[in-house]
N, C-alpha and C positions, 0 to 999 in steps of 0.2 A: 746758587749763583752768587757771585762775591760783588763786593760793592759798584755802584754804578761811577768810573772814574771818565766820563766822556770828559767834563771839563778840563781837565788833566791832559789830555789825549788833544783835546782842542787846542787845547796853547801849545804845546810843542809844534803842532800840525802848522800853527799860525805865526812863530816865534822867528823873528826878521835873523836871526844867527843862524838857526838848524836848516841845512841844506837838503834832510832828509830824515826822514823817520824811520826806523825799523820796528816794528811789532811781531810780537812769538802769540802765536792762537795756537789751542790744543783745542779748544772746543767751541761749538756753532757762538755761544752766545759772547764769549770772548771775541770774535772774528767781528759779529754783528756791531758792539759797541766801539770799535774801533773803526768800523766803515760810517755807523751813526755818527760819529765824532768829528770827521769831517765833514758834515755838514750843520756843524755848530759855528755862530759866529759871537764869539767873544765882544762884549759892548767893552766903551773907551772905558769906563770907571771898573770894570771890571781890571782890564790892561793895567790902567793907573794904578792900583791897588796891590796887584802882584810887580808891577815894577819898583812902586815903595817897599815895599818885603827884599826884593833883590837886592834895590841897593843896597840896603841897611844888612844881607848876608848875600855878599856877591860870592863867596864860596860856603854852598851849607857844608861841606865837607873836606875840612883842610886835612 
């Protein structure tokens, strides 16, 4: 099983620009923590914390 990324998964899900998510599962436990993921709720200082990161690289990939 590869690493647990629900946080990850969380903040897209929760993220006020993305109008939609798409997720690829090939297997049960892939699928599981992508459904577990929505039912994460990201706290503010968490929010705050990756919004300072953005600002400061609002494109990680020019």
């Amino acid at each position: 099983m590869g690493a647990d990324m629900s946080g990850q998964k969380a903040f897209i899900l929760e993220h006020s620009l993305v109008a939609s998510a798409v997720f690829g599962a090939t297997k049960i436990w892939q699928l599981e923590e992508i459904l577990n993921a929505s039912h994460i709720e990201l706290g503010a200082e968490v929010i705050a914390e990756i919004n300072m990161v953005h600002s400061r690289y609002p494109n990680p990939c020019p």
